[in-house]
Structures are given as structure tokens and as C-alpha cells.
C-alpha positions, -999 to 999 in steps of 0.1 A, spaced: 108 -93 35 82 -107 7 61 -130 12 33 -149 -14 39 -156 -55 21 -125 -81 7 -154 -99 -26 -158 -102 -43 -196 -91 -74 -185 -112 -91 -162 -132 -112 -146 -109 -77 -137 -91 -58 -98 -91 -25 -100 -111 4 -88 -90 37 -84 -93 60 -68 -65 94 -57 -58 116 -41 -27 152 -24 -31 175 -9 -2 180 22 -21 213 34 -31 220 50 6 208 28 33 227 0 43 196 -24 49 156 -26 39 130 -17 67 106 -26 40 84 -53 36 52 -67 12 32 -97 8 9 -108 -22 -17 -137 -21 -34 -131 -54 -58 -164 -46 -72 -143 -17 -72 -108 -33 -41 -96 -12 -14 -67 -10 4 -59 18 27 -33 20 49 -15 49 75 10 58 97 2 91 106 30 110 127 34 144 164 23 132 175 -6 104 165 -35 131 136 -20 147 120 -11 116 123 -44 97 108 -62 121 82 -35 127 72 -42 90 78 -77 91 53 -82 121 27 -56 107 26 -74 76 25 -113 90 -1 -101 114 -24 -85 87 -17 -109 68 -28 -136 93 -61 -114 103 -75 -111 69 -67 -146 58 -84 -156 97 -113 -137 82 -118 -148 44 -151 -157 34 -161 -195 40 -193 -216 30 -195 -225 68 -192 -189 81 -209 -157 75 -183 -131 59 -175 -97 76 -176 -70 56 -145 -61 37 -134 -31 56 -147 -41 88 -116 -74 80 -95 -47 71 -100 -26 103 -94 -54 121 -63 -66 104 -48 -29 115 -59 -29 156 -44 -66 154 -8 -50 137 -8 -22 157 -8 -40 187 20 -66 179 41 -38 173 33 -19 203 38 -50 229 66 -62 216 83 -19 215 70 -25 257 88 -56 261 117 -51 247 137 -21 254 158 -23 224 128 -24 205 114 10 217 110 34 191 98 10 165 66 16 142 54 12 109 35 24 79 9 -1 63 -9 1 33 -33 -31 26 -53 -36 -7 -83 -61 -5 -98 -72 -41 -131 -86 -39 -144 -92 -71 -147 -62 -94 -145 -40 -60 -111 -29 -42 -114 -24 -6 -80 -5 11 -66 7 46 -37 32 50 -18 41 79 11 61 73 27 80 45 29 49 21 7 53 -12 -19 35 -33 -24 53 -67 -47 40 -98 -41 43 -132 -71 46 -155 -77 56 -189 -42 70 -186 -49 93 -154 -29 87 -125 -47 95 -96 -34 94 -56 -60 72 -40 -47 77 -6 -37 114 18 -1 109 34 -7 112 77 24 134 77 24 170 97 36 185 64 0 175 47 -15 182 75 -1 216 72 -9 222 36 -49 211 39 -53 236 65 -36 260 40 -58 248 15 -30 234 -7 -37 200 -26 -18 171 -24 11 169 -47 36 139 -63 70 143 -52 72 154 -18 96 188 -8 73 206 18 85 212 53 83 181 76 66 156 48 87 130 65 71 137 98 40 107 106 11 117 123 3 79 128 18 51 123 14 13 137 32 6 170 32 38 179 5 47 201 -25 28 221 -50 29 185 -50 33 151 -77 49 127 -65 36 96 -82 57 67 -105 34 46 -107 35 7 -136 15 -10 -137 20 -51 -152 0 -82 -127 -11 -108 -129 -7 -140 -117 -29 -171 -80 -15 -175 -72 1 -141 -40 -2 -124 -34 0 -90 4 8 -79 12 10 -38 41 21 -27 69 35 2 79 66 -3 110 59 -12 92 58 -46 77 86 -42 98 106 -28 119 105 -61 96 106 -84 65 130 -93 29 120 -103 39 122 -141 71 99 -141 47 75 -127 24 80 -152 44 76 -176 61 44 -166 30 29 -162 16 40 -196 51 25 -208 61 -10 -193 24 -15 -173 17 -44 -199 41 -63 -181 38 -56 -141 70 -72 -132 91 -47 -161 68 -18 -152 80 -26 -114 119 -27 -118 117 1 -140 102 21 -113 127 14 -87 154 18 -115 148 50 -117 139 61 -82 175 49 -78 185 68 -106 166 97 -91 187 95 -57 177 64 -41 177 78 -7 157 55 11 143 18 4 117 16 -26 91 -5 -26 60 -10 -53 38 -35 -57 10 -34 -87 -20 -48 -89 -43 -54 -123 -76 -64 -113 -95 -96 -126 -108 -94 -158 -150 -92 -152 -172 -126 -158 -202 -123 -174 -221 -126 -141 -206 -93 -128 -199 -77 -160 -232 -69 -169 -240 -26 -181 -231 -16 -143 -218 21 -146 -180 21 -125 -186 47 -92 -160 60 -73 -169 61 -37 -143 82 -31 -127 110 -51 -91 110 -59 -65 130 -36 -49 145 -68 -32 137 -103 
């Protein structure tokens, strides 16, 4: 399921470009992503609980965040929440359309979902993750994981001290510690970073990166990233190429370029330090 159009109404709007693919070994897509460049939006989630249950576990996440931060977009007549506090929001809202509908229906038990959601505001990118989906920048050719899978196999290796890697082949990486619909709350782990002229932003399932490491991303971003929408089928071509054992998802997302009222000599911060490269 996709929803929106990657091109931008106006200048002061992300580029995005998005695509989904069953894989080469799953008979449907429990995937879904929506992009509303006009509002600064990408949504991204990964069904789980069976083929039906965990398409519309992503499809309801996503049309429910989607709804909450659009509900919440800043107005002339209405004093703005803060970004994250929109974000958090968007999640407990998601979380619990998932989990009422898993009550009520008893073929619908088990269901759950990652989401990833990437809110531009300006020259500023505000993100929530729940899940073991991933957001990863790209700057001055360094690809850096934004995000920390909530899997008991990265649980397990930052209590061992271990950083987090690409390509995931430690014991139970596929195992969530949290996802939506699956229990009464949510703490959705918030990113807030500046962007800088260049940057890149790629968020994905992990059935991108599962197949590939850190450096084939890299380096298909450093290759095709001029064009988002050949930069994104490449990806999934070779993710497929690579195996394509479960469904691949990636959306990018360029940043607007700055205007001179928030260009200005402002040194770029990051408020958060990368989870690894």
C-alpha cells in the first residue's frame, strides 16, 4: 500500500521518491509507505502476524499516522505542537487502531507493525521509530544508521558492548522488542537532527537491510542518489538480487534546499550521534 505523489508542490518541500516490492520469496507485501512532500511526510511500516494481518496492520498504522500528523499541522488559526510531541502522538493513536481492532477480531490476533515516520520541518528533521525498520543519512558521502533496531538480538549485543552493524546475521535480529499493536503502549524512540545542504535520508524495511550491508548502500547512494526514484529501484534490484527473502521497501528523502531566511552561517548540529556507519 502507497499512498501520496514524491513530487514536491513547492520549494520549501522534501523531495521523495518511494518504492515497495514483495521480494522474490513471499507470496504478498505486508509493507506499506506514504509520502506528502507538501507537509514534510514519510511514513513507512512493516506488517507482521501473517500475509493478511500484517498488511493491514501496516496499512492502518500508516493511515492513522498519517491522519494524526496531518490533524496536527501547523495553522495560522492554531498554535502548533511541537514536532515530536505530533509525532508521539501519531504513534499512541497507531498503536491503538492496531490493538482494538487484534481484540475484536479474532482472526486478526497476532497482528502488529513496525513504523518508521520522518517529519521535515524546514531545515530540521524530526523522526519516530518503532520496530526494526531503519532511517539512515547520507552526508558528505558517510552513511550513517540514524535509528537502533528494538530487536532482542541488539538488545543482546549493547549489553555485550557490540555496535550496531549493516546487514543483520546475529542470533534473534528478527526478534521485536516492540512493535505497534502489540501491547497496551508504545515508546517510540525519537530522532531530532539539522540537515545539511546535500544530506540524504533513506528509510527502510529490513528486507533492505537485511540483504544488504552499510557499504552497498553507500555506494548506491553515492551512485544513482542524483535521481531518487533510480537510486530506489536499484536498491530493491539488488536486495532481490541479494536473496529477496522478504518484502523491500525504501523510501528517500532530499531535504529542501535552504532560503536565504534560514540559510544564513548557522553551523549543522547533530542532536543525536549516529548508531554506526
Amino acid at each position: 500500500m502507497t499512498y501520496g505523489n514524491a513530487t514536491p508542490s513547492a520549494a520549501t518541500a522534501p523531495e521523495f521518491a518511494g518504492l515497495t516490492h514483495a521480494g522474490r520469496k513471499r507470496a504478498g507485501n505486508e509493507d506499506a509507505f506514504a509520502l506528502l512532500p507538501e507537509a514534510g511526510i514519510a511514513l513507512l511500516a512493516d506488517g507482521i502476524g501473517g500475509h493478511a494481518r500484517g498488511e493491514l496492520a501496516s496499512a492502518l498504522a500508516i493511515s492513522t499516522a498519517l491522519r494524526g500528523l496531518l490533524d496536527t499541522t501547523p495553522t495560522l488559526e492554531a498554535a502548533s505542537l511541537p514536532p515530536g510531541q505530533r509525532l508521539e502522538d501519531a504513534f499512541t493513536a497507531a498503536n491503538r487502531v492496531v490493538l482494538d481492532l487484534a481484540a475484536a477480531d479474532p482472526g486478526a490476533e497476532g497482528m502488529g507493525t513496525t513504523l518508521l515516520a520522518a517529519l521535515f520541518t524546514g531545515q530540521r528533521l524530526h523522526a519516530a521509530h518503532v520496530g526494526d525498520s531503519r532511517l539512515y543519512r547520507l552526508r558528505a558521502d558517510r552513511l550513517e544508521l540514524l535509528t537502533l533496531d528494538q530487536t532482542v538480538g541488539q538488545l543482546l549485543a549493547s549489553r555485550s558492548g557490540r555496535p550496531p552493524d549493516g546487514r543483520r546475521a546475529r542470533p534473534f535480529s528478527n526478534v521485536l522488542t516492540q512493535a505497534i499493536g502489540t501491547d497496551q503502549s508504545v515508546q517510540p524512540e525519537m530522532l531530532d537532527h539539522d540537515c545539511a545542504p546535500g544530506d540524504l535520508f533513506l528509510l527502510c524495511s529490513d528486507g533492505l537491510h537485511t540483504m544488504l550491508d552499510n557499504e552497498e548502500i553507500r555506494l548506491t547512494l553515492h551512485n544513482f542518489g542524483a535521481n531518487l526514484d533510480g537510486a530506489a529501484r536499484e536498491l530493491i534490484r539488488l536486495a532481490n538480487e541479494s536473496g529477496g527473502f522478504d518484502n523491500i521497501t525504501v523510501v528517500l528523502a532530499r531535504p529542501p534546499k535552504p532560503t536565504e531566511a534560514n540559510s544564513g552561517e548557522r553551523a549543522v548540529k547533530q542532536d543525536n550521534p549516529p548508531r554506526g556507519a
